[in-house]
N, C-alpha and C positions, 0 to 999 in steps of 0.2 A: 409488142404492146402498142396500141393505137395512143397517135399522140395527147387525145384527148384526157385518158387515164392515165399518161405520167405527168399531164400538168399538174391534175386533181392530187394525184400521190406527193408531189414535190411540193404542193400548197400546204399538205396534211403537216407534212414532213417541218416545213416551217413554222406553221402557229399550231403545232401539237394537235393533241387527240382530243375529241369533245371531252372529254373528263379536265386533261390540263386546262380549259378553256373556263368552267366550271368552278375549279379552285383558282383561276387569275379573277375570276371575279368576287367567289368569296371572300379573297383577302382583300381586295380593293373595299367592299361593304365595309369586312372588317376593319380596315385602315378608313374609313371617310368616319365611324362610331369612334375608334382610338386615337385619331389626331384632335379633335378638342379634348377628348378626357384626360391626354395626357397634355397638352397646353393650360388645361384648369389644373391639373396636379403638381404643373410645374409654379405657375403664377402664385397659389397655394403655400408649395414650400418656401418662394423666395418671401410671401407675406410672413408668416412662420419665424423664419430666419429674422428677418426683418424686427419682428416683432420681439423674441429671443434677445436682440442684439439692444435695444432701447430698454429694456426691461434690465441686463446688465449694469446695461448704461446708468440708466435711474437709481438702483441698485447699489452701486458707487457712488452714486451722487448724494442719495441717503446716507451711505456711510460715512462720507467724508462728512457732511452738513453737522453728527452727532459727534464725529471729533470735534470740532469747530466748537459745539456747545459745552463738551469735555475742559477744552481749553480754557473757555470762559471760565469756568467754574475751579479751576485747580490750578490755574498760571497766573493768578493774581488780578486779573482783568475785574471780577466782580468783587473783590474784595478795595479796588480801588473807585469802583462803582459804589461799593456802600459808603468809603470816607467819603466823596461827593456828596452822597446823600445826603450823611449827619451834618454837613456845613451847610448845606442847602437847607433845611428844615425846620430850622429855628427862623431863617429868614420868611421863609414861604408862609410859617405860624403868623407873624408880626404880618406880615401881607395880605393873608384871608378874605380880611373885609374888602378890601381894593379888587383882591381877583372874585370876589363874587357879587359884587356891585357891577363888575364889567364881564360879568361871564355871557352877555348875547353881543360882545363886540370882542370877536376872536383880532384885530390888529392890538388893542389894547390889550388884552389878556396877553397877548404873544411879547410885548414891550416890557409887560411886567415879569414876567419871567425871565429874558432875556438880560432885565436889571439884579432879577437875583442871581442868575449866573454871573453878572460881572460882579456882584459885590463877592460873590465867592473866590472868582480869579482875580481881582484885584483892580482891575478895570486900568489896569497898565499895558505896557507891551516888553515887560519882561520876561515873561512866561519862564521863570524860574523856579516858582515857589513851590512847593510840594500840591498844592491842589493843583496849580498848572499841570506839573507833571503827569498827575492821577489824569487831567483831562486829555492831556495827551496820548497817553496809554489810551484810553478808554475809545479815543476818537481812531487811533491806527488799529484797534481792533474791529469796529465795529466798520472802517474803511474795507480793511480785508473780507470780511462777511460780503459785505454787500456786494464785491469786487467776485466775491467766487460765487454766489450766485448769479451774479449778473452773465457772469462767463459761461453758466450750467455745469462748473465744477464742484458745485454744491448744491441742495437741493431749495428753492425758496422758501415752499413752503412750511418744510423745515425749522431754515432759520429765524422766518419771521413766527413762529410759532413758541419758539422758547426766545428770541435776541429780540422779536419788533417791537414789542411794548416798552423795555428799556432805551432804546435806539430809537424810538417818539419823545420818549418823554425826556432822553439827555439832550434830543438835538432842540428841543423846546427850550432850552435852559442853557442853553451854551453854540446856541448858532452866531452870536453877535461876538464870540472868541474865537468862533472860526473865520469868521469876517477879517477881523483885528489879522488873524495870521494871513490869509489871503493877500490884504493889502502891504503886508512887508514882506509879501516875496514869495509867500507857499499858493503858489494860483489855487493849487485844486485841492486845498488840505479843506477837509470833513466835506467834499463834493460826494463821494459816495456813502458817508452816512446822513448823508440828507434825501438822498436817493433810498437809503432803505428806509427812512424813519418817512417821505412820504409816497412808497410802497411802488417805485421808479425803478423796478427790476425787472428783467427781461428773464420771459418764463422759459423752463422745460415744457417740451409736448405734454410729458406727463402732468404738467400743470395748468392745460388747459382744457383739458378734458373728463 
């Protein structure tokens, strides 16, 4: 055999027969078409996944937020909430005129409230008496609320939904008892129901979208 036709044969022999030649290049087409579809398929399911796993998340978060409101309602919290109220009430009555002669001056308006809370807790620093207590209660509740949303172990919008309107209007009336405990020793006592009552919580994704 002339050497010319066994190089030719020994070349064949190497990169195959025009047909193998053929199919190395239709799967190369085919693979330059299936490597982004399969890069968008994957990027896809990790969004997917992603999104799955936050929606869980939220999920729980809701869940827990409606125990939280459970609690309020059946562990004595809102019942300690209303003796507040009926001692506050009669006061707030006799005050009317003053809060609405100064209702376009929210520092004064804020004074006067803050005086009807202390004549309800006694404007002492023994915080013993049964409304203290009630205030007490009321303030390490609504501490916790704010504390589990702030953490996104509960959901904000949530809590502020059934807890924020009470949780404004208690810290309206009893921020200057939280004060009183601050300065004998409690740094951070009602720092996070002052944070929910004015709306100082740090959201879920799902809450800001």
């Amino acid at each position: 055999m002339p050497v010319a036709k066994k190089a030719a044969k020994a070349a064949a022999g190497a990169e195959g027969t025009p047909r193998d030649a053929k199919v190395r290049d239709a799967m190369k087409v085919l693979g330059d078409y299936a490597d982004p579809i399969l890069k968008a398929l994957l990027v896809i399911g990790v969004f997917l996944g992603g999104y799955e796993y936050l929606h869980r998340q939220q999920s729980a978060r809701v869940e827990q937020s409606l125990a939280l409101v459970d609690e309020w309602k059946t562990d004595g919290h809102r019942d300690a909430y209303q003796r507040i109220n009926d001692l506050v009430w009669p006061l707030y009555a006799e005050s009317a005129p003053l809060i609405e002669a100064a209702a376009t001056d929210q520092a004064q308006v804020a004074m006067i409230f803050g005086n009807l809370g202390d004549g309800v807790t006694g404007r002492d620093d023994d915080f013993a008496s049964p409304a203290d207590r009630d205030v007490d209660q009321i303030f390490y509740f609504f501490d916790r609320a704010a504390l589990c949303a702030n953490e996104r172990i509960c959901d904000y919008d949530v809590i502020n939904t059934f807890l924020g309107e009470e949780a404004r209007t208690f810290w309206l009336y009893f921020s200057r008892y939280a004060e009183r405990r601050q300065v004998l020793g409690y740094a951070s006592y009602g720092t996070w129901t002052e944070r929910l009552a004015g709306g100082e919580i740090s959201r879920s994704f799902w809450g800001q979208i």
